[in-house]
Residue frames relative to the residue before (quaternion, step in Angstrom):
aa qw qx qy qz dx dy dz
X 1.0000 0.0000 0.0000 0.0000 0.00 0.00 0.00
X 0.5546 -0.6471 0.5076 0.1266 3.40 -0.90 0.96
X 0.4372 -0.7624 0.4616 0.1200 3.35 -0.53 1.63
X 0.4230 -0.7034 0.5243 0.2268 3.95 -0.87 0.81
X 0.2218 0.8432 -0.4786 -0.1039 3.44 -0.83 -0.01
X 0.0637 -0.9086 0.4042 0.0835 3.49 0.22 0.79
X 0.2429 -0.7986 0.5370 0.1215 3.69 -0.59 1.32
X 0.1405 -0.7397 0.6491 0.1083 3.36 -1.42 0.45
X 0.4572 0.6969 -0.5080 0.2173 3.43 -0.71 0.76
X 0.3990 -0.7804 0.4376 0.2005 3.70 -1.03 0.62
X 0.3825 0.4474 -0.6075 0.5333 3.60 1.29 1.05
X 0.4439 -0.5274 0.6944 0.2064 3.85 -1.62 1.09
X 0.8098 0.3595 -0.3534 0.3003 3.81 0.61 -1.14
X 0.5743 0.4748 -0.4276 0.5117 3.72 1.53 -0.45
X 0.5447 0.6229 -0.3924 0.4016 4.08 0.81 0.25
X 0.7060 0.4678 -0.1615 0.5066 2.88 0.81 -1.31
X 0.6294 0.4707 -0.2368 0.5712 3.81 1.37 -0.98
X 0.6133 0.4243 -0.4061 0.5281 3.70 0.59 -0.15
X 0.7878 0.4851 -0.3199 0.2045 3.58 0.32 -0.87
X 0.4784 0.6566 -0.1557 0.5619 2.69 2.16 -1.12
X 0.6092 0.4893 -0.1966 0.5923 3.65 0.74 -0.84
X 0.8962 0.1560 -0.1121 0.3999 3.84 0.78 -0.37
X 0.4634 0.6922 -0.2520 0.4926 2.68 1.50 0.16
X 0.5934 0.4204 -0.1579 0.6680 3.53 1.58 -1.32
X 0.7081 0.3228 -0.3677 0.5092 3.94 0.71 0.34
X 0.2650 -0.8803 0.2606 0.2948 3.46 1.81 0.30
X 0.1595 0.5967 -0.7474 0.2449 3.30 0.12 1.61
X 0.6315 -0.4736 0.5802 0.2006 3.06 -1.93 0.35
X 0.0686 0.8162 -0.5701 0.0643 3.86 -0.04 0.98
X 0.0251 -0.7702 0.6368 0.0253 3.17 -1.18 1.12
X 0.0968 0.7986 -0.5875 -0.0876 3.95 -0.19 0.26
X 0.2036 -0.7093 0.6727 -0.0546 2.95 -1.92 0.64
X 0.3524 -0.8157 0.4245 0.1739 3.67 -0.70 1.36
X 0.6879 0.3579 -0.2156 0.5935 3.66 1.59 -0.10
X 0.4211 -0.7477 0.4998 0.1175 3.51 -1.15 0.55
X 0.5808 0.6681 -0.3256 0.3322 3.47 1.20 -0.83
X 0.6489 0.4722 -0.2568 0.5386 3.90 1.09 0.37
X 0.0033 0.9303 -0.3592 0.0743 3.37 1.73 0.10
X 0.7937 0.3835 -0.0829 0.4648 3.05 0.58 -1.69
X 0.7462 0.5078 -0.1842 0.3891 3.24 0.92 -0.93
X 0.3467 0.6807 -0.3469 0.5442 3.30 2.17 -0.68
X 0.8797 0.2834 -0.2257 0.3080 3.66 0.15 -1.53
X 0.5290 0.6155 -0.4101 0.4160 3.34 1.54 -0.62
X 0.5724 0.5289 -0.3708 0.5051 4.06 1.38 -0.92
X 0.8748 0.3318 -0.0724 0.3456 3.57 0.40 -1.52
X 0.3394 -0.7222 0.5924 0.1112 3.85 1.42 0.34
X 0.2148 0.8248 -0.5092 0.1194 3.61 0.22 0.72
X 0.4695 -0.7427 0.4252 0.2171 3.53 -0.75 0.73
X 0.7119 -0.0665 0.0427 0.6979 3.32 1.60 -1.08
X 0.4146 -0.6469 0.6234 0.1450 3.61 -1.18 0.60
X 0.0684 -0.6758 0.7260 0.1071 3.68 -1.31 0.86
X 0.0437 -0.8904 0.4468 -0.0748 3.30 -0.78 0.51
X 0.3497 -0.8133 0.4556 0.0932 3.54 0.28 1.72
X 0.5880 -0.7071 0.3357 0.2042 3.91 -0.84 0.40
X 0.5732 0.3134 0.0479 0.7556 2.66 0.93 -1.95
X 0.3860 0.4521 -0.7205 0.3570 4.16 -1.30 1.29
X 0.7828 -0.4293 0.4160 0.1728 2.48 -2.04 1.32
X 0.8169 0.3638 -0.2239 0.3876 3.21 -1.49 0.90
X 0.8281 -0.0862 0.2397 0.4994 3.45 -0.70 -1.24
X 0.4190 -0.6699 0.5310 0.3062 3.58 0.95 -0.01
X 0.4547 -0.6309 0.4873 0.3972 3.42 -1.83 0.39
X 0.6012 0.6362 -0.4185 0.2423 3.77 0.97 -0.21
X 0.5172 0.6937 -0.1675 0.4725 3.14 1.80 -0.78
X 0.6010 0.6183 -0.1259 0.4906 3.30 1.50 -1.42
X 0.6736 0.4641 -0.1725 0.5487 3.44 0.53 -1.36
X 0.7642 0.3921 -0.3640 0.3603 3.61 0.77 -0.66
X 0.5274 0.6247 -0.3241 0.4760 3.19 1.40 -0.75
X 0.6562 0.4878 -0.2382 0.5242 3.68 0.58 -0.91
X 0.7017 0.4137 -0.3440 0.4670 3.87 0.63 -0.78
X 0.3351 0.8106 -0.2626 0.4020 3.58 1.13 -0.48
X 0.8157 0.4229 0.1185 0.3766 2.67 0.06 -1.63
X 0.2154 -0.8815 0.4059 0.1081 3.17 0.05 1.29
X 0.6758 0.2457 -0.4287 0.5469 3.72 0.99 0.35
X 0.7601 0.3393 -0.4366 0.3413 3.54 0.41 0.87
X 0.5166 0.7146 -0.2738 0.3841 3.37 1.48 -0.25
X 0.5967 0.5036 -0.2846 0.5562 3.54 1.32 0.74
X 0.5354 0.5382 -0.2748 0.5900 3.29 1.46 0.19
X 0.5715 -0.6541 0.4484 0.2106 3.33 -0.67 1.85
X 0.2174 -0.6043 0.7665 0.0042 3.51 -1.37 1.15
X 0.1053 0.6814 -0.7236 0.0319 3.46 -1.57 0.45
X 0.4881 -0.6984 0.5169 0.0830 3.13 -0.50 1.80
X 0.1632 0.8163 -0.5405 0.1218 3.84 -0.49 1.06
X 0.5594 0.6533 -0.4813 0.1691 2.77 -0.28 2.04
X 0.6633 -0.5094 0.3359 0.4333 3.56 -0.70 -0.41
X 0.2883 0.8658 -0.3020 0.2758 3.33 1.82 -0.24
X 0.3021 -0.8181 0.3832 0.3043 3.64 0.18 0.37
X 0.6443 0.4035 -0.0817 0.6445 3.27 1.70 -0.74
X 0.5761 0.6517 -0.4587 0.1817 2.95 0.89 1.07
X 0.2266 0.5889 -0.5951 0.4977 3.69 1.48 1.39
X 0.6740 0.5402 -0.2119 0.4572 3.57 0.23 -1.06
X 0.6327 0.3102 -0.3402 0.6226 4.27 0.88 -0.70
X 0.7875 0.3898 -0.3641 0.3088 3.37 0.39 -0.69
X 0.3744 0.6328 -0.4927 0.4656 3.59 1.32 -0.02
X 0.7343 0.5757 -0.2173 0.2867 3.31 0.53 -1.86
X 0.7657 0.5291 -0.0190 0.3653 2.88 0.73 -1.13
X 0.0026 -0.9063 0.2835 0.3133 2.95 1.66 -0.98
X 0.2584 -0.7619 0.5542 -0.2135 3.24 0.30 2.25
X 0.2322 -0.7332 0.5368 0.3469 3.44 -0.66 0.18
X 0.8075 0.0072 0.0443 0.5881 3.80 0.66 0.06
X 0.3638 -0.5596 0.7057 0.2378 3.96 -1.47 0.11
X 0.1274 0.4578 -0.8576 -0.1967 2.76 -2.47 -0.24
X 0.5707 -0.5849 0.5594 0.1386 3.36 -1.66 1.31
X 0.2530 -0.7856 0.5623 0.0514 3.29 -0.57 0.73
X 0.2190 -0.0723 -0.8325 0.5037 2.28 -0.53 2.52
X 0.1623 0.6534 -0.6929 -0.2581 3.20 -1.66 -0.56
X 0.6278 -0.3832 0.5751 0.3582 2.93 -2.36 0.24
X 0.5486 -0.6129 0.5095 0.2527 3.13 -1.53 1.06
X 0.5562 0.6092 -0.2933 0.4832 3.56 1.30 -1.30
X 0.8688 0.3054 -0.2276 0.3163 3.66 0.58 -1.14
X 0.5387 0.4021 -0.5332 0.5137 3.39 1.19 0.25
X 0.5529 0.4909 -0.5833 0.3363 3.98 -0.04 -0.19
X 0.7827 0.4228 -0.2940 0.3496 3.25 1.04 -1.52
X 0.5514 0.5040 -0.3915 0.5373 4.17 1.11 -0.33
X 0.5345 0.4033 -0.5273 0.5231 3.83 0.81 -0.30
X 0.6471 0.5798 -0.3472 0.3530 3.78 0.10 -1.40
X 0.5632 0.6824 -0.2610 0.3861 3.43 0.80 -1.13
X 0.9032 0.1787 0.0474 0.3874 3.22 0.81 -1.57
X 0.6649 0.2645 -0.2397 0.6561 3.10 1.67 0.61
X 0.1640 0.7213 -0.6367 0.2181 3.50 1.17 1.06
């Protein structure tokens, strides 16, 4: 069965490059450029792992992640912090993210931090 992954972020071209990038490794990619439906996002999309951009419209991704950790049927589903944020080891402690990717990223290392957490 084909792994879910569901991306948040408000760049169309890092969306479109993630999906394409996961899609050829056939996970199931859904992305989305707002966060404020969180819950309802996973309850539609049954994701395996969550990417999750900082700085997006609305509610933000830190706000997001918290709402979702909360939550006791959703708060066991991998987060990966995904940004350019400089402090983003430190938000994702806070927050309790299960991991970052730095924005740049290696192509090699987000497959291999996605792999990681939905082996």
């Amino acid at each position: 069965m084909n792994k879910r992954v569901l991306i948040y972020d408000d760049d169309q071209e890092i969306l479109i490059l993630c999906k394409t990038i996961l899609a050829k490794r056939n996970y199931l990619v859904e992305t989305h450029t707002r966060c404020d439906n969180i819950l309802k996002d996973i309850e539609h999309t049954k994701p395996d792992i969550i990417l999750m951009d900082l700085w997006i419209p609305e509610i933000g991704g830190e706000k997001a992640v918290t709402i979702m950790k909360e939550n006791p049927e959703t708060a066991q589903i991998p987060v990966l912090l995904f940004s350019a944020n400089a402090e983003i080891k430190e938000i994702s402690k806070k927050i309790k993210a299960d991991g970052y990717i730095a924005k740049p990223f290696d192509i090699n290392y987000l497959l291999e931090s996605i792999k990681k957490y939905i082996s």
